[in-house]
C-alpha positions as CSV (number, residue, x, y, z in Angstrom):
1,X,135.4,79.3,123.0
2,X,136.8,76.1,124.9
3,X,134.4,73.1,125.3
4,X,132.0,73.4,127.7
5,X,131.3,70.7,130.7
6,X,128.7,68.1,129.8
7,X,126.4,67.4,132.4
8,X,122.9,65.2,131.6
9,X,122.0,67.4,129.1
10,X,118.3,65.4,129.2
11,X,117.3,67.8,132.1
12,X,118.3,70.9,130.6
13,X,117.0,73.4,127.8
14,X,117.1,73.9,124.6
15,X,117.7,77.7,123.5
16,X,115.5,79.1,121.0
17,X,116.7,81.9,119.9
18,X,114.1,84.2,118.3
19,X,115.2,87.0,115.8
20,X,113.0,87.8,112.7
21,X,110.4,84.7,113.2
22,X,108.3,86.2,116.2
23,X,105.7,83.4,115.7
24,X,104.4,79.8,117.7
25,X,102.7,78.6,113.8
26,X,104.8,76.9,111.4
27,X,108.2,78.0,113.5
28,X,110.3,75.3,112.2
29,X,113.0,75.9,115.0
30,X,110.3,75.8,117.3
31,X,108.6,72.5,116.3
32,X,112.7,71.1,116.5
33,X,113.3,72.3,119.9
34,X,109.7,70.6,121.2
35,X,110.4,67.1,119.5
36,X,113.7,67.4,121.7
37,X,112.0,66.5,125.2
38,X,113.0,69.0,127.5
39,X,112.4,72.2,128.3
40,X,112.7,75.3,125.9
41,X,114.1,78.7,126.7
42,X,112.8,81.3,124.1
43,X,115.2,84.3,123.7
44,X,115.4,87.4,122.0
45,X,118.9,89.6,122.0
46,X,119.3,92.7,121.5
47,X,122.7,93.0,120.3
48,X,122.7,96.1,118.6
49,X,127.0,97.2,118.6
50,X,127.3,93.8,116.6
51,X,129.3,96.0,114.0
52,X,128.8,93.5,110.7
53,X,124.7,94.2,111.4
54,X,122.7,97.0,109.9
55,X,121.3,98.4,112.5
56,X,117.5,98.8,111.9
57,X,115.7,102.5,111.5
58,X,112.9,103.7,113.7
59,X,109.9,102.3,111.9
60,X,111.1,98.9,111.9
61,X,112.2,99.3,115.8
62,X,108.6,100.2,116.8
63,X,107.3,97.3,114.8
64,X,109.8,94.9,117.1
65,X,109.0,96.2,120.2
66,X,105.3,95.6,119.1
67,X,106.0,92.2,118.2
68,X,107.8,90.9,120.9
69,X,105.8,92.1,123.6
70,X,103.1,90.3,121.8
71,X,105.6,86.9,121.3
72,X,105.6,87.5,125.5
73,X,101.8,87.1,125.7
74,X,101.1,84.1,123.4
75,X,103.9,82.4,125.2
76,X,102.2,83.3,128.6
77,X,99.4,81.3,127.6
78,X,101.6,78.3,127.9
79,X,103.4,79.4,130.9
80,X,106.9,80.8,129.2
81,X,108.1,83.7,128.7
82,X,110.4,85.4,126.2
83,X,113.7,86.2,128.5
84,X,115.2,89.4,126.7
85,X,118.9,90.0,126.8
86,X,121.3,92.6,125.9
87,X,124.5,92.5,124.7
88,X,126.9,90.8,122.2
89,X,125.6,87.5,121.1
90,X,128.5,85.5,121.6
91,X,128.3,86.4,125.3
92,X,125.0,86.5,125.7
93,X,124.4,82.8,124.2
94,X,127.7,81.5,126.3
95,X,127.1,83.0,129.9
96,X,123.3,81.1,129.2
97,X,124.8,78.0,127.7
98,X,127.2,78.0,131.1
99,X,124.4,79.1,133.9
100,X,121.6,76.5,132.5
101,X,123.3,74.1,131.1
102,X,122.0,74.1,128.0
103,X,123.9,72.1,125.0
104,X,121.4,72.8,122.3
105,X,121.2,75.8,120.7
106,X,118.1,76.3,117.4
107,X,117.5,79.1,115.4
108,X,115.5,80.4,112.3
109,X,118.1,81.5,109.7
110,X,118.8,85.1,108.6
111,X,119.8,85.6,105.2
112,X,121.5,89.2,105.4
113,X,125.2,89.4,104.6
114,X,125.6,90.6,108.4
115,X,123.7,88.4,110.0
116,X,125.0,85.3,108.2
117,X,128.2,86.2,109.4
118,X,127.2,86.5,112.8
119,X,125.3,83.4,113.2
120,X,128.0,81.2,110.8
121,X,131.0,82.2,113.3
122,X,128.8,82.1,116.7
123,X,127.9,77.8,115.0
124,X,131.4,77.3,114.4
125,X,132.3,78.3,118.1
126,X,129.5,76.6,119.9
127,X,130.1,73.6,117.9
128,X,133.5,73.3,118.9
129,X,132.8,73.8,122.9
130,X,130.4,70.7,121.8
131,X,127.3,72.0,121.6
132,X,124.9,70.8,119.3
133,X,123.6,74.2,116.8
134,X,120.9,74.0,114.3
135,X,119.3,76.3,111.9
136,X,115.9,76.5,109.5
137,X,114.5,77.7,107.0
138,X,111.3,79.9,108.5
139,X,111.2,83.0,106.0
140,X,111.4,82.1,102.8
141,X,109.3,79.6,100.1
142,X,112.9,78.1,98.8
143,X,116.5,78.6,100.4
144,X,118.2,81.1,98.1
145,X,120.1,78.7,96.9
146,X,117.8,76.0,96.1
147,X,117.2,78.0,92.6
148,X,119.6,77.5,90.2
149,X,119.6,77.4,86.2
150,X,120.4,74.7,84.1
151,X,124.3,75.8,84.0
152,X,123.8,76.2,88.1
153,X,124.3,79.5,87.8
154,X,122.0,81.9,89.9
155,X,119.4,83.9,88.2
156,X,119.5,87.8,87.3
157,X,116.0,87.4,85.8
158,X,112.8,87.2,87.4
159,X,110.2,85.1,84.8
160,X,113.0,82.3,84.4
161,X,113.7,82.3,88.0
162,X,110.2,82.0,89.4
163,X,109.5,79.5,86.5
164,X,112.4,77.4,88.0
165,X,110.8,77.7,91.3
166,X,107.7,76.8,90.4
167,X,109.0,73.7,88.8
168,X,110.9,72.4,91.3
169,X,108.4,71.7,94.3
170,X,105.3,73.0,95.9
171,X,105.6,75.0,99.3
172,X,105.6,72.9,102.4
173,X,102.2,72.9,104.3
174,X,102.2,74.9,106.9
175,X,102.5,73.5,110.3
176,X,100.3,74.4,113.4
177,X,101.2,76.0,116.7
178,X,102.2,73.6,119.3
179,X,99.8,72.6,122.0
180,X,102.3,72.9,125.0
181,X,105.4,74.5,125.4
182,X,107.8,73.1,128.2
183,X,109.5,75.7,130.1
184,X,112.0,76.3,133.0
185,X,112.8,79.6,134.0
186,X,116.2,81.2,133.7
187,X,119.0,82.0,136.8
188,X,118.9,86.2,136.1
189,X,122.2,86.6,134.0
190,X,123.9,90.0,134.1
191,X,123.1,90.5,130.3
192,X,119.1,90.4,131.3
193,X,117.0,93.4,130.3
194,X,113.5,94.6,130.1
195,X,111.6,95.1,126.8
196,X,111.1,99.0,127.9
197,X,115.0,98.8,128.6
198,X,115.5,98.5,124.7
199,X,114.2,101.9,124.0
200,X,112.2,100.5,120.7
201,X,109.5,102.7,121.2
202,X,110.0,106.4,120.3
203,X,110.0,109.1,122.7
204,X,110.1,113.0,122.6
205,X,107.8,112.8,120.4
206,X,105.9,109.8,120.2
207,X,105.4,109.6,116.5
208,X,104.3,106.2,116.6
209,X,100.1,107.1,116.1
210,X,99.6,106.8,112.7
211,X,101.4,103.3,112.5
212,X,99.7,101.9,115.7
213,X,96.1,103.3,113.9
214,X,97.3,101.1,110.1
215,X,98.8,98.1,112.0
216,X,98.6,95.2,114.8
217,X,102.3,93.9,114.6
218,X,102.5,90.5,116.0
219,X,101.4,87.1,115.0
220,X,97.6,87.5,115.9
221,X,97.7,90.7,113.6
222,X,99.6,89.0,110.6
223,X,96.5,86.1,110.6
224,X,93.7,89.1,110.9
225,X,95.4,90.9,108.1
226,X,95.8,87.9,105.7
227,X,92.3,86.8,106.9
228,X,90.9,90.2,106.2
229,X,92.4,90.4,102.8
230,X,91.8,86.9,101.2
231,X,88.0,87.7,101.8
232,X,87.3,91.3,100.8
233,X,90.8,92.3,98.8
234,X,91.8,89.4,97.1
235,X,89.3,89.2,94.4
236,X,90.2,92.3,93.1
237,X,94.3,91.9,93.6
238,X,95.3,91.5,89.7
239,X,93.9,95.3,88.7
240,X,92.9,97.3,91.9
241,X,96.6,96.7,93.3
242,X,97.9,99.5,91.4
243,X,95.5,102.1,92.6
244,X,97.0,103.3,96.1
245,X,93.4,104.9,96.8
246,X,91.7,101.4,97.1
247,X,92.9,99.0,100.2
248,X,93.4,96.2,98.2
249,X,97.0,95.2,99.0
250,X,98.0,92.7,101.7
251,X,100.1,94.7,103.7
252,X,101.5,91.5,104.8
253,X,105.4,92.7,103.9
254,X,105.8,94.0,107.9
255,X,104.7,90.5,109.2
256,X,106.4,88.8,107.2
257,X,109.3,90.6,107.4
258,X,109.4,90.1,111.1
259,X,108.4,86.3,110.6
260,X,104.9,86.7,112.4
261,X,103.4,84.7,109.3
262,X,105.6,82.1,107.3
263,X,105.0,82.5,103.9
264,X,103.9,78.5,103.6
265,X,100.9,79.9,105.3
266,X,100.0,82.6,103.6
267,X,100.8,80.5,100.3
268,X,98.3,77.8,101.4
269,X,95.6,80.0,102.9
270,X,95.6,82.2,99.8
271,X,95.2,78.9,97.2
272,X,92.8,77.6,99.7
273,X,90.1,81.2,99.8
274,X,90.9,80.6,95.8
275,X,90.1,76.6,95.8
276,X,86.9,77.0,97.8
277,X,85.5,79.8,96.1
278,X,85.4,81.7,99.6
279,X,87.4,84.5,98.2
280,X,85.8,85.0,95.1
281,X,89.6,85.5,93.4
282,X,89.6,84.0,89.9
283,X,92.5,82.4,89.2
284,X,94.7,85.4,87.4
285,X,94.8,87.3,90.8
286,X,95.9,84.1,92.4
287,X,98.3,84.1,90.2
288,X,99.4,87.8,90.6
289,X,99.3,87.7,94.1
290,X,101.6,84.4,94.5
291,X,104.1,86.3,91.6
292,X,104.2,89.5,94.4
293,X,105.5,86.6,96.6
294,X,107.9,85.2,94.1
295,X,109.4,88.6,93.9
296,X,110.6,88.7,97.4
297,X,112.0,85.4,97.2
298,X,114.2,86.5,93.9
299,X,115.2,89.8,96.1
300,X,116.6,86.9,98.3
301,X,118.2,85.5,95.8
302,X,120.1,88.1,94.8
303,X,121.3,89.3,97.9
304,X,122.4,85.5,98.6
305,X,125.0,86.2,95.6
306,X,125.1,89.6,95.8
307,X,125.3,90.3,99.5
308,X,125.9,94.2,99.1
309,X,123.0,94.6,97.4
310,X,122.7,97.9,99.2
311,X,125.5,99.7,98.5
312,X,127.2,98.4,95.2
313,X,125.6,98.9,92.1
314,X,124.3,95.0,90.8
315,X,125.9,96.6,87.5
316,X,129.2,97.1,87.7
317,X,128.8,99.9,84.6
318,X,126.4,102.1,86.5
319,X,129.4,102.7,88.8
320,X,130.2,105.8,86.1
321,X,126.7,106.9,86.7
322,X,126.7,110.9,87.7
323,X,124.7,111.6,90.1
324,X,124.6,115.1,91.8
325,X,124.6,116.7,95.2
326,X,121.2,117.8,95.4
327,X,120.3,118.1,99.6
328,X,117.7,120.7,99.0
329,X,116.0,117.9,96.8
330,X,116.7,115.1,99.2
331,X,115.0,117.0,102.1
332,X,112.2,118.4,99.9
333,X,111.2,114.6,99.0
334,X,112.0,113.6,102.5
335,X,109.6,115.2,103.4
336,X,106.8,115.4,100.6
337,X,107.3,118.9,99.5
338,X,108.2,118.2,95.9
339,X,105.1,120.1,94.5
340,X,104.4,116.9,92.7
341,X,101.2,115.4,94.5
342,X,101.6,112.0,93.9
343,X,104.7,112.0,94.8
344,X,104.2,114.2,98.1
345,X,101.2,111.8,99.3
346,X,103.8,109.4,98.7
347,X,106.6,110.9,101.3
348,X,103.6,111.9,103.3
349,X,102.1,108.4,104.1
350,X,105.7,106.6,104.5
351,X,106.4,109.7,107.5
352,X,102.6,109.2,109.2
353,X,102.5,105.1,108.9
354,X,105.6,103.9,108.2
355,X,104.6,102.4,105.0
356,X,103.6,103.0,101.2
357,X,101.5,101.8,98.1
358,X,103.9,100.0,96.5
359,X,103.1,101.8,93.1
360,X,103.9,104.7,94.9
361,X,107.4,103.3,96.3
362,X,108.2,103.2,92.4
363,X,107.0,106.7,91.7
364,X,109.1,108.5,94.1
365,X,111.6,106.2,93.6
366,X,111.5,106.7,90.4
367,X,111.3,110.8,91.0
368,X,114.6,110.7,93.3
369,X,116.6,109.6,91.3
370,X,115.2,110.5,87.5
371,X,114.5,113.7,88.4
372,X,116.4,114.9,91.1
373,X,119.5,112.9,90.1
374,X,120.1,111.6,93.9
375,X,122.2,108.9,93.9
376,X,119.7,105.7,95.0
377,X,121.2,104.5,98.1
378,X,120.5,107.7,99.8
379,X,116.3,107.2,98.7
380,X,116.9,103.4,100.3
381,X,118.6,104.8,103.4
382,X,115.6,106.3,103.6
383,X,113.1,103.7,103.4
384,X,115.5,101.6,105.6
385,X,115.2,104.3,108.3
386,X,111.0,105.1,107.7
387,X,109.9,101.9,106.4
388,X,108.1,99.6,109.1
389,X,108.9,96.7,106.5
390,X,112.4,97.6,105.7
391,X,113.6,94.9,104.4
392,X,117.4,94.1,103.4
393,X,116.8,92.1,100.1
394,X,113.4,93.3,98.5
395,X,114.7,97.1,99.8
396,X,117.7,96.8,98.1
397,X,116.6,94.8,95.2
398,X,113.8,97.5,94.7
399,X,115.5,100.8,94.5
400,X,118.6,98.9,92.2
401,X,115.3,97.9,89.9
402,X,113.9,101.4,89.9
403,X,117.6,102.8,89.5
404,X,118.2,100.3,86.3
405,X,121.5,99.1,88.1
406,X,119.8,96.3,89.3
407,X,118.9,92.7,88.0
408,X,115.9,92.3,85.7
409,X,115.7,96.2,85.9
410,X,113.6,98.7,84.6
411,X,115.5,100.1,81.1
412,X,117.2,103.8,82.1
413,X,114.9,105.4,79.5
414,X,111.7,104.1,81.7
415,X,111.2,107.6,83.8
416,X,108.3,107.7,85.2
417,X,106.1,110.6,84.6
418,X,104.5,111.8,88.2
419,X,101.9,113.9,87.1
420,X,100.2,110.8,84.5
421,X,100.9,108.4,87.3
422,X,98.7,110.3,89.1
423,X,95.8,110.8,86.9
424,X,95.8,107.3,86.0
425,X,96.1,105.7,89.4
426,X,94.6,108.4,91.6
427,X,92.3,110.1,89.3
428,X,89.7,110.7,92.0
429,X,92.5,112.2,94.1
430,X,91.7,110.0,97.1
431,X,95.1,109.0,97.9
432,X,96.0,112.6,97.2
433,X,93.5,114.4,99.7
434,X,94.1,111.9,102.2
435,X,97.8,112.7,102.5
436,X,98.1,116.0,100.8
437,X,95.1,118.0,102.4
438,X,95.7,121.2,101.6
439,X,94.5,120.6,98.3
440,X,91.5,118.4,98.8
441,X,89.7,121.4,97.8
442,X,91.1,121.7,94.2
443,X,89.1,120.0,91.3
444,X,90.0,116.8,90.0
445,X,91.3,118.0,87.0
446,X,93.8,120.3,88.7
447,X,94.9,118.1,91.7
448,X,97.4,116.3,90.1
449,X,99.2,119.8,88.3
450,X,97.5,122.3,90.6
451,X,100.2,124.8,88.9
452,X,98.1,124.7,86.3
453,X,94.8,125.6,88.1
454,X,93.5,129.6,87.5
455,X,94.0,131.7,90.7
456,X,90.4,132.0,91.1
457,X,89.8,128.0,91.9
458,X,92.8,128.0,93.6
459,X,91.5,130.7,95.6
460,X,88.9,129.1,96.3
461,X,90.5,125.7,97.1
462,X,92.7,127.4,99.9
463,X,95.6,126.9,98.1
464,X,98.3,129.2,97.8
465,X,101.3,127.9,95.4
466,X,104.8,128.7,97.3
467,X,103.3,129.6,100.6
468,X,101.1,126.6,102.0
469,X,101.7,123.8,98.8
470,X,105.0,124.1,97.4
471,X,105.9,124.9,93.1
472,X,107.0,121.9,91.7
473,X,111.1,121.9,92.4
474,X,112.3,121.2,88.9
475,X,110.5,121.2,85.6
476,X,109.3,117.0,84.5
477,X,110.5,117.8,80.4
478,X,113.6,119.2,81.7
479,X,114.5,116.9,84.4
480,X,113.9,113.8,81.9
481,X,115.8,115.1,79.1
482,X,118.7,115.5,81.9
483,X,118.4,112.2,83.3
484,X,118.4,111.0,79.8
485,X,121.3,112.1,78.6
486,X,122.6,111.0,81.4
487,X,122.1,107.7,80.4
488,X,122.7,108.0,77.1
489,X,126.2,109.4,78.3
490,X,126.8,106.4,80.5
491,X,125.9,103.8,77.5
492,X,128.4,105.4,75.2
493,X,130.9,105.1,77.7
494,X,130.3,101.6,78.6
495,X,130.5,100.7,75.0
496,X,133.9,102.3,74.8
């Protein structure tokens, strides 16, 4: 890119360009753009041929289409507006830099493998045609980096590396929402387009209803969700967590996944409800809570150091794992007709609201690729494509964990066993009937193995095994015994 001319630069904007922190509070880019003294120009780009970025599925592009039309209205109450463009970012950002005059260019860093890449070469270019880049830190508690161990090596384990983190500073406080945003509108640029230009929002069908009904993407609905959960949910995070009947979770992975909460906030607020007794948390679900949190911050870390987290097994010796072509299974758990009810309920609430109970996320998981033998980046392909918080790192991180090819993972022989899970964190069936209606009806007892159940109740429940709830698809004693010896086959061979 040659250098650019250099007018007065005091009378131009600074370009802010927004990607996965859709917020005005605690927008670190933001706040540096302000304290600049000229006008800013909020952008969003749509650049989505960039070929080194995952594109993401159709979950997460509802959610953004959500988000940033409600970025447009909170910066309409200051008089801006967030100009959307499409089209490669080099070109986008250069045709802008050229029509306005801008020499300053901020943004919030990502911390994918494609998106570093992007934003590393599109800095090197601009700062050679003499513009002045900068980037923050807005999504995470500590860079990725930032944690190392005593040999500066990065961590593979979680305890030691949250311990680490712990030690070596508190979280930044949170920093409020500007009171005025200066602004100058745009010259229209050929690369200009329309939120409803981005197609974000499905069509033919609109499947979007039961994710609208769950959640209010944008930065208004992060704080009414984190405020709603520190006082009624909080106090009961450390047990009721597990029990995907009970709405004690945050469900504050989709905001802060799309950056419409900074973690330093939530952080603060949730020691704060703690501190003042307004929550009525005792300190050991404080303490679980903030460890949830720690988790997606060592998912970063890894894929800092590991940046094909997704599609490379973390352990090298998994790489002999055999798995099996199995796309009957893959479509039966697609689409939560496994005969396994926990499991199904599962499938059945990531389709309807693009989300699910993390428990849940490891029982299926767990099912995919324990019992069915499916190789685990087709189950995170999955999530990628249904989950409205598809994330690159805790996704990743997650199903390597579940798959035991992953860092601080779950030992091989750990398979979990769908039908206890069931009982023990559904035993009222509640998460069940809600997802899996066709067999409300059956008796608690049953509802978790209703293979089991006599034809007369289920008869009388409605349900008919094979015709409108499907027979469990393979046998849980012979599908671990495989699975094992699977394993088992694979440790001999690494030991070779």
């Amino acid at each position: 890119m040659p250098p650019l001319p250099n007018p007065d630069i005091s009378t131009h904007p600074v370009i802010l360009w927004f990607r996965q922190d859709l917020r005005l509070t605690d927008n670190p880019a933001l706040l540096e753009a302000l304290a600049q003294g000229r006008p800013v120009l909020p952008i969003f780009i749509h650049d989505d041929e960039a070929p080194q970025i995952r594109q993401i599925g159709g979950a997460s592009r509802w959610w953004l289409g959500q988000s940033l039309r409600a970025l447009d209205d909170a910066l309409a109450k200051f008089k801006a507006r967030l100009h959307i463009y499409r089209g490669p970012a080099q070109d986008v950002l250069a045709t802008l830099c050229d029509t306005t005059g801008a020499r300053q260019l901020f943004w919030n860093r990502r911390h994918d493998a494609g998106g570093k890449a992007q934003d590393t070469a599109i800095k090197a270019n601009f700062q050679a045609a003499g513009v002045d880049v900068r980037s923050f830190n807005a999504s995470l508690l500590y860079e990725p980096w930032e944690v190392r161990s005593l040999a500066g090596e990065p961590y593979k384990v979680f305890t030691p590396f949250w311990r680490s983190a712990r030690a070596l500073r508190e979280p930044a406080p949170a920093r409020p929402a500007p009171d005025a945003i200066p602004y100058l509108p745009p010259p229209h640029l050929p690369f200009a387009a329309t939120l409803e230009s981005l197609n974000l929002h499905p069509t033919q069908p609109d499947w979007s209803g039961g994710l609208a009904v769950r959640f209010q993407p944008g930065e208004a609905g992060a704080k009414a969700r984190l405020a709603q959960f520190l006082e009624k949910h909080l106090q009961n995070y450390a047990t009721g967590r597990d029990f995907p009947g009970l709405d004690a979770t945050s469900r504050l992975s989709p905001h802060l996944h799309f950056g419409e909460i900074s973690p330093q906030l939530v952080w603060q607020a949730a020691q704060d409800a703690v501190a003042s007794g307004r929550s009525g948390a005792t300190p050991k679900d404080l303490e679980k809570f903030l460890a949830e949190m720690g988790w997606r911050e060592f998912s970063y870390h890894l894929q800092h150091y590991y940046p094909d987290l997704a599609t490379r097994n973390f352990q090298a010796r998994f790489d002999g794992f055999r798995f099996v072509e199995n796309a009957a299974g893959l479509r039966a758990w697609q689409r939560g007709l496994t005969g396994y009810p926990i499991v199904d309920a599962g499938m059945r609430e990531l389709w309807q609201t693009g989300y699910m109970h993390n428990r849940v996320r490891m029982i299926a998981a767990s099912f995919l690729i324990k019992h069915l033998m499916v190789d685990w980046r087709m189950g995170e392909a999955w999530f990628w494509d249904t989950l409205c918080d598809a994330d690159s790192a805790s996704n990743a991180a997650s199903w390597q964990w579940v798959a035991g090819s992953g860092a601080d993972a779950a030992p091989y022989f750990r398979i979990f066993n769908p039908i206890l899970q069931g009982e023990k964190f559904d035993a009222d069936g509640a998460y069940i009937a809600r997802y899996v209606p066709e067999l409300a009806g059956l008796p608690a007892r049953f509802l978790h193995q209703p293979w089991l159940a006599p034809a007369s109740i289920l008869a009388s429940a409605g349900v008919r095994l094979g015709e409108n709830y499907p027979r469990p698809i393979v046998d849980h004693d012979h599908a671990r015994q495989r699975a094992l010896a699977a394993f088992q086959a694979l440790n001999a061979a690494s030991a070779e």
